[in-house]
LONUNU-174491 format. One record per residue (C-alpha): x, y, z; residue in three letters. Coordinates in steps of 0.5 Angstrom, whole numbers. Example, Ala and Ser with C-alpha at 12.3 -4.5 7.8 and 13.67 -1.06 7.14 Angstrom:
BEGIN
     u     v     w rest
    25    -9    16  ALA
    27    -2    14  SER
END
This chain:
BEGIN
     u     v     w rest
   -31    14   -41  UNK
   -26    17   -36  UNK
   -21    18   -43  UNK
   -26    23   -47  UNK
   -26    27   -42  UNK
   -22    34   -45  UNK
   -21    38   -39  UNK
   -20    46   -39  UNK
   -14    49   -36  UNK
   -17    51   -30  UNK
   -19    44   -29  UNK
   -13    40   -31  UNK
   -12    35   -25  UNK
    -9    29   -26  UNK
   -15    23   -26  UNK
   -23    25   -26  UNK
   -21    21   -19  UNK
   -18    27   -18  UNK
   -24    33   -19  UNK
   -29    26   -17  UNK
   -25    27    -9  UNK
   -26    35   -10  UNK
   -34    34   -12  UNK
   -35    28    -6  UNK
   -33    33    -2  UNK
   -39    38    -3  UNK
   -43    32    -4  UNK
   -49    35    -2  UNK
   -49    39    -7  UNK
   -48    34   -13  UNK
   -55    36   -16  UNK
   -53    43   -16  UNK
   -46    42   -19  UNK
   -50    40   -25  UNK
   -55    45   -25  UNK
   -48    51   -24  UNK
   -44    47   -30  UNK
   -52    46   -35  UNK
   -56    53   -34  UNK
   -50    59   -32  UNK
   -48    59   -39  UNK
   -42    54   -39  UNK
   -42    52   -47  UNK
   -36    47   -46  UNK
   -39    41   -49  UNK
   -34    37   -44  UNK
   -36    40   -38  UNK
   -43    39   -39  UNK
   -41    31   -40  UNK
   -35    32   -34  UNK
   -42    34   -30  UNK
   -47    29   -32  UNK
   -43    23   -31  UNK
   -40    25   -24  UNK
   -48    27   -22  UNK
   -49    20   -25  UNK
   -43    15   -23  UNK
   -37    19   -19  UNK
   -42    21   -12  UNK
   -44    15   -11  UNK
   -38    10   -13  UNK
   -34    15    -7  UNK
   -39    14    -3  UNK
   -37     6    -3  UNK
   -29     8    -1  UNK
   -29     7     7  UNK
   -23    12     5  UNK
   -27    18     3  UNK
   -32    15     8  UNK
   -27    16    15  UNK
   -24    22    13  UNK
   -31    26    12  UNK
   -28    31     8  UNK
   -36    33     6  UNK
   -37    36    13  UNK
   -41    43    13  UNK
   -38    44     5  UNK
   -45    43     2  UNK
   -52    46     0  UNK
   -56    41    -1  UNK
   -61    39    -6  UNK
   -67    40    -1  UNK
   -64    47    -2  UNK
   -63    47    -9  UNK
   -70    46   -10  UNK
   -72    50    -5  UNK
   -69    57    -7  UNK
   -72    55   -15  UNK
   -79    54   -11  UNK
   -78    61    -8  UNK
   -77    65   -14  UNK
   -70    66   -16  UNK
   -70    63   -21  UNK
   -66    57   -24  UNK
   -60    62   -27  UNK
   -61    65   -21  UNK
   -59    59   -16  UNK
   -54    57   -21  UNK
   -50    63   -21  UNK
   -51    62   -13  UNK
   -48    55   -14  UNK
   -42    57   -18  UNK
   -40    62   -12  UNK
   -42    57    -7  UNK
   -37    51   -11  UNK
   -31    56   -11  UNK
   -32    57    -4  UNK
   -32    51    -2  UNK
   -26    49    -6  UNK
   -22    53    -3  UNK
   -24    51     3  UNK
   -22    44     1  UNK
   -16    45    -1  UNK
   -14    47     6  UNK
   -17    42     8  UNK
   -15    36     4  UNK
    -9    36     5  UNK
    -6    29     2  UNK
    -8    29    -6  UNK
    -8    21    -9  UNK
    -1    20   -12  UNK
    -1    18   -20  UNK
     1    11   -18  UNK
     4     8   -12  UNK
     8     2   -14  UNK
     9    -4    -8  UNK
    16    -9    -8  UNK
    16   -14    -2  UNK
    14   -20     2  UNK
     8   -24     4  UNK
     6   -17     8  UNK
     4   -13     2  UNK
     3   -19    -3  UNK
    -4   -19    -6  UNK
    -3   -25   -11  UNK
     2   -25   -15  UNK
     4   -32   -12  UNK
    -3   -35   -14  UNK
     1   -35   -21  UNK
     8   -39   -19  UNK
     7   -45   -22  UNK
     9   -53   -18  UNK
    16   -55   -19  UNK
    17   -62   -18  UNK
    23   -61   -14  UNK
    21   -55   -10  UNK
    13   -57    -9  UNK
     8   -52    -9  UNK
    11   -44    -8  UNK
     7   -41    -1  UNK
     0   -39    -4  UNK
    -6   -35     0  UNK
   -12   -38    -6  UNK
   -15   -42    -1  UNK
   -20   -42     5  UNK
   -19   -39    10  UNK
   -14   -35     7  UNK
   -19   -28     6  UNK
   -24   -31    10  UNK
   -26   -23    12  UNK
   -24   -21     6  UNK
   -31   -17     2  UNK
   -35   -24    -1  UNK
   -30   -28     3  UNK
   -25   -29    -2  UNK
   -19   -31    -1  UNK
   -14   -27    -7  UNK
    -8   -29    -6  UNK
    -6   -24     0  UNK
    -3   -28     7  UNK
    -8   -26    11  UNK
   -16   -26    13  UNK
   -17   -19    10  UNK
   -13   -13     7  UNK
    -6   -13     8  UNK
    -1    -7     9  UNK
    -1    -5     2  UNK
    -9    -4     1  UNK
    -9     0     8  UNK
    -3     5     5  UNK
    -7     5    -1  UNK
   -13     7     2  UNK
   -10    12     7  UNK
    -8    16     1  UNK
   -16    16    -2  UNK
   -15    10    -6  UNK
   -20     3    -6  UNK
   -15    -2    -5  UNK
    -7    -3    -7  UNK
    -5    -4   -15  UNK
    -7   -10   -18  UNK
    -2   -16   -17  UNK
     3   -15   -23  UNK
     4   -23   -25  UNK
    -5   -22   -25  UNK
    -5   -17   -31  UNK
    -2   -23   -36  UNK
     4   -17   -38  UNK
     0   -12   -41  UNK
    -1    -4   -37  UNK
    -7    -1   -38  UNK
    -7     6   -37  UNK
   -14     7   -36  UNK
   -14     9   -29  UNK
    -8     6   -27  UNK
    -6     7   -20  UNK
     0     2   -21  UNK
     3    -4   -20  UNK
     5    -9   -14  UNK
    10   -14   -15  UNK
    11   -17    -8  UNK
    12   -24    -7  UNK
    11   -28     0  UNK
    17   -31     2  UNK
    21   -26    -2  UNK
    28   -24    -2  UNK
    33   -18    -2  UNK
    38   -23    -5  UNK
    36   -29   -10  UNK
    41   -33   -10  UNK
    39   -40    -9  UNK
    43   -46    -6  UNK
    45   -52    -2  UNK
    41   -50     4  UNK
    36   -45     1  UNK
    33   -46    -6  UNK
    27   -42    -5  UNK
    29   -37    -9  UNK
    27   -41   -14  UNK
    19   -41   -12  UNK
    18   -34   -10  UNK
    20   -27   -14  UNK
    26   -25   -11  UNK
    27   -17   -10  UNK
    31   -16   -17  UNK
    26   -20   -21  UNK
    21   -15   -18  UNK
    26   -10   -21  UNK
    26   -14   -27  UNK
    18   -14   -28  UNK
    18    -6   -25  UNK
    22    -5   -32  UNK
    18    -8   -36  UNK
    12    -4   -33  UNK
    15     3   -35  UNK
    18     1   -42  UNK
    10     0   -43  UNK
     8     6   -39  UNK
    14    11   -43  UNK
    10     8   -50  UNK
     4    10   -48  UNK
     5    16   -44  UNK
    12    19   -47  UNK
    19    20   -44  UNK
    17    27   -41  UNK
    10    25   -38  UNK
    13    19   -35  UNK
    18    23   -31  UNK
    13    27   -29  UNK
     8    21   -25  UNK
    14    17   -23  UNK
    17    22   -19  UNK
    11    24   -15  UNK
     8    16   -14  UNK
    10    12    -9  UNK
    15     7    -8  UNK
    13     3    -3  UNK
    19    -3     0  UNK
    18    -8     4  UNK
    24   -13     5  UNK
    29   -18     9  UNK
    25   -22    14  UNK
    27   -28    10  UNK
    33   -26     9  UNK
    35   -26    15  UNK
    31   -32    17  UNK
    36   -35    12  UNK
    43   -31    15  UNK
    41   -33    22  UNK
    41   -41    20  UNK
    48   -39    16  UNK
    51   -37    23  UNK
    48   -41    27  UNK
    52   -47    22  UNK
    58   -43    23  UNK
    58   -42    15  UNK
    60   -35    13  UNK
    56   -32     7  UNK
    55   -26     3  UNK
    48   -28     5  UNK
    49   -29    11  UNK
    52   -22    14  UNK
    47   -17    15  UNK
    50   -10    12  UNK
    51   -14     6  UNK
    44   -15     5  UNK
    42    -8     7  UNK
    47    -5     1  UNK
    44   -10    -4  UNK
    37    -7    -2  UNK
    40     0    -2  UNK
    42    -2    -9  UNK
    35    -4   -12  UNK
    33     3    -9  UNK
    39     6   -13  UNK
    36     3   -19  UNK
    30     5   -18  UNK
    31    12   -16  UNK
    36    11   -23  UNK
    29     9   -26  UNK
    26    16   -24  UNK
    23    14   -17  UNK
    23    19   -12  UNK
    19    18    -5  UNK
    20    11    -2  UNK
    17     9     3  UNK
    21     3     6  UNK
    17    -1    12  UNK
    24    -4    16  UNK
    23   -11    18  UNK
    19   -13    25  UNK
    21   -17    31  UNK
    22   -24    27  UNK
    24   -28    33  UNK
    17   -26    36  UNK
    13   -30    30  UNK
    11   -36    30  UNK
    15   -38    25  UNK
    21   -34    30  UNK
    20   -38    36  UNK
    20   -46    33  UNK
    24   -51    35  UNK
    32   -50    32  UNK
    37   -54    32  UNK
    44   -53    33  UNK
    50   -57    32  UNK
    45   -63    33  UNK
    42   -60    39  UNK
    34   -58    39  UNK
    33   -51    42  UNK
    27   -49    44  UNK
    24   -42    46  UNK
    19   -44    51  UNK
    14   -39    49  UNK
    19   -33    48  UNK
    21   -29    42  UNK
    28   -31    41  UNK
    33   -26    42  UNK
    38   -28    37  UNK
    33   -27    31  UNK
    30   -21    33  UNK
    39   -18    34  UNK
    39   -20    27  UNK
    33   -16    25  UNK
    35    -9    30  UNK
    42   -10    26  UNK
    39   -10    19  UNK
    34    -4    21  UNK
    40     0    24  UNK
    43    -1    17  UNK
    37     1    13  UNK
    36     8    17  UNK
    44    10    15  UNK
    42     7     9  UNK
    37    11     8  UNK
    40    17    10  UNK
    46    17     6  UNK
    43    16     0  UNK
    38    22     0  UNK
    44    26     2  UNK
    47    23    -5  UNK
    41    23    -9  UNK
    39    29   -12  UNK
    30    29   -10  UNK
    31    23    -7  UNK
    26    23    -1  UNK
    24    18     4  UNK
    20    16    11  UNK
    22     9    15  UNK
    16     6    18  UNK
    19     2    24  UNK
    14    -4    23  UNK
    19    -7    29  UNK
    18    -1    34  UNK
    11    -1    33  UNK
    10    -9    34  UNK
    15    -8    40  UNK
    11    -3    43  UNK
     4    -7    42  UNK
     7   -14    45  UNK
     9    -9    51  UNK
     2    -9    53  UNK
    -3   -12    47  UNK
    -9   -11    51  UNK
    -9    -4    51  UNK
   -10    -4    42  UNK
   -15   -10    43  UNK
   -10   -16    43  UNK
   -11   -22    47  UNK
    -6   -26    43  UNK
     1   -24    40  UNK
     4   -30    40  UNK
     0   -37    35  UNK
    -3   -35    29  UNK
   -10   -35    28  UNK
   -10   -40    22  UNK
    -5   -45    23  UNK
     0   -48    18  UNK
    -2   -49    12  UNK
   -10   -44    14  UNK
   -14   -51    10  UNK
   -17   -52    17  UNK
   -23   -46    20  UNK
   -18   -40    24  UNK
   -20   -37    31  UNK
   -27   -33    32  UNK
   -24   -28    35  UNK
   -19   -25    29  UNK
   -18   -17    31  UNK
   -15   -20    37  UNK
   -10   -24    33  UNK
    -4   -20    32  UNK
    -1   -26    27  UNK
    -5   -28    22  UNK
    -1   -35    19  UNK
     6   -36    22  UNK
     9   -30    20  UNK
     3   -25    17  UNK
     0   -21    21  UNK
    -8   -21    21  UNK
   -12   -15    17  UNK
   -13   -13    25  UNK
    -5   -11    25  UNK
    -4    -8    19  UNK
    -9    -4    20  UNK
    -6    -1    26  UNK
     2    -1    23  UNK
    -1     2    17  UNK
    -4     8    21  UNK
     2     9    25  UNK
     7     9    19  UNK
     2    14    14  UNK
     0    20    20  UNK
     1    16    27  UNK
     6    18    32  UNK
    12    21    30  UNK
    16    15    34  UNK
    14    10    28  UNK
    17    14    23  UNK
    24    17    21  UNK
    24    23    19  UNK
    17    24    17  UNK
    11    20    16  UNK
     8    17    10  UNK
     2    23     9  UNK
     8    28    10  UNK
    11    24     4  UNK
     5    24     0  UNK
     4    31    -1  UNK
    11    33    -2  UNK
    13    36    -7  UNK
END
């Protein structure tokens, strides 16, 4: 198990992730990894067992991660077994090639570290909406006077998703979160908080995710919008991530927690439904908190605060998409008693609420860096980056950026051609289209990210 394992100084990273990544990337050599650390006089009992369980188990496990996969950080790094063998074969004698390894290893480590640039955080911990959530609202439970919250357990929910699963994430496959979290070398995202029933399991621990679909900045619940009361709103994901970290301080110590908060990844993704319920606000003519868009970007300003305050120093924050382009954005509304349709256009009035809530988290953002000591941020500008695929959707293989592919509520079968949806339901994009943002937020053109890409991020110190 990966908790026995008692490493030297030289080989002190932070998981047996960490030194698998650096083994997979001479994985050719993976036979003679073990023969360098058995038969050249390493007496470690510690390196002896790191060598034979990765030969045995970490090669093959991150030879299944697509992220490894993409990246093909293996390329021209190995010597392979076949040479291995035949080396021994021609007399140099297994001392000998074992020496060889050694050398060869410290070369091609130091090949690596130029070369893999972005090494896997301790953690990554993910607070949003419907776009990153990967199952916490499978837990919500049916109120009598609310009905069932927004679930994704069931068909044809996850429809692409390995095995067909639907897992609890709003859309046919991966959502944002997983593509981020595979980007930095991960499998998939943290595990949804609500699924790990309240208990925190450091064993490779790669952190949590407390998103929920439907989910507020604000939580306050009232006469025209109680579904605060049927999703997780931003502050109870604080709540829950407070929780996480008085259970991680116990097993972990002060010192060591401070040190894996500050170089994780604080993913935030928020404010969609927040300003779907402040345009219906003003269009009623009622004059709320909720309803006026600045306020909403100070009180997610005040979350970061906190969260900052609770040893958090990367945020990445993904700004809110064009809403008025949505499905949900282009239904029928009514005013004064009068419906207005928006004849198969997106509706400017949402989409100005979106542009004016994103204006104010980017000097949001920006202050708050300069305030805060260490505090270090990118923008991934998820409206720019659907804006400048609706202005020519074929050009990134969409035939489709207008209906969803499964239709409310997704219990009937979706449309074949998927990867050419943008919109998976009403207001989620299809695995298709997070894939494509979340490459462009981590390391795409420098237009979607304000001031550096995630990637950049990541690897800052």
């Amino acid at each position: 198990e990966q908790k026995h394992f008692a490493l030297p100084s030289p080989f002190k990273l932070h998981s047996v992730y960490s030194v698998a990544t650096v083994v997979y990337s001479v994985a050719t050599v993976r036979r003679a990894v073990f023969c360098c650390f058995a038969f050249a006089s390493f007496t470690d009992l510690s390196l002896m067992r790191l060598s034979t369980w990765l030969y045995d188990h970490m090669a093959v496990d991150l030879m299944r991660s697509r992220a490894v996969e993409d990246w093909k950080w293996h390329s021209g790094l190995g010597l392979s077994h076949q040479l291995f063998d035949l080396l021994v074969m021609m007399g140099l004698g297994v001392m000998n090639v074992g020496i060889l390894c050694v050398v060869w290893i410290m070369i091609s480590l130091q090949v690596l570290g130029a070369v893999a640039g972005c090494k896997v955080p301790p953690a990554i911990f993910v607070f949003g909406d419907g776009t990153l959530d990967v199952g916490n609202n499978n837990y919500l439970n049916y109120s009598v006077d609310l009905g069932s919250p927004d679930q994704a357990n069931h068909s044809y929910y996850g429809i692409d998703f390995p095995n067909s699963e639907p897992t609890g994430r709003f859309s046919n496959g991966y959502n944002i979160a997983d593509f981020i979290a595979m980007a930095m070398g991960l499998q998939i995202s943290p595990p949804a908080y609500l699924s790990l029933a309240g208990t925190i399991n450091m064993d490779g621990f790669t952190g949590v995710n407390y998103a929920s679909e439907s989910a507020k900045i604000l939580s306050i619940a009232d006469e025209f919008d109680a579904s605060a009361d049927n999703t997780i709103p931003l502050l109870m994901q604080l709540d829950d991530f407070t929780a996480t970290r008085a259970q991680m301080e116990v097993k972990l110590g002060s010192r060591e927690l401070k040190k894996l908060l500050s170089k994780s990844l604080f993913l935030i993704g928020i404010g969609s439904w927040d300003l779907f319920y402040a345009w219906r606000l003003q269009t009623m003519g009622i004059k709320y908190n909720q309803a006026d868009v600045p306020y909403l970007a100070r009180s997610l300003g005040a979350s970061i605060k906190a969260l900052y305050d609770a040893g958090a120093r990367k945020f990445g924050v993904i700004n809110v998409p064009p809403i008025g382009c949505s499905p949900a954005g282009r239904w029928p509304w009514r005013v004064r008693g009068h419906v207005i349709v928006v004849r198969g256009r997106c509706d400017g009035s949402k989409n100005e609420l979106a542009v004016e809530f994103n204006n104010g988290v980017r000097r949001l953002m920006a202050n708050l860096s300069s305030e805060l000591d260490g505090l270090r941020y990118s923008i991934g500008d998820f409206y720019g980056f659907a804006n400048a695929t609706f202005a020519n959707p074929s050009a990134a293989g969409f035939v489709d950026i207008t209906s969803e592919c499964c239709a409310y509520p997704c219990d009937s079968p979706p449309c074949q051609n998927r990867t050419q949806y943008w919109f998976w339901d009403v207001s989620n994009p299809t695995e298709q289209a997070a894939k494509l943002a979340a490459a462009a937020f981590y390391d795409g053109p420098a237009q979607f990210t304000v001031p550096i890409s995630f990637k950049k991020l990541v690897q800052r110190k």
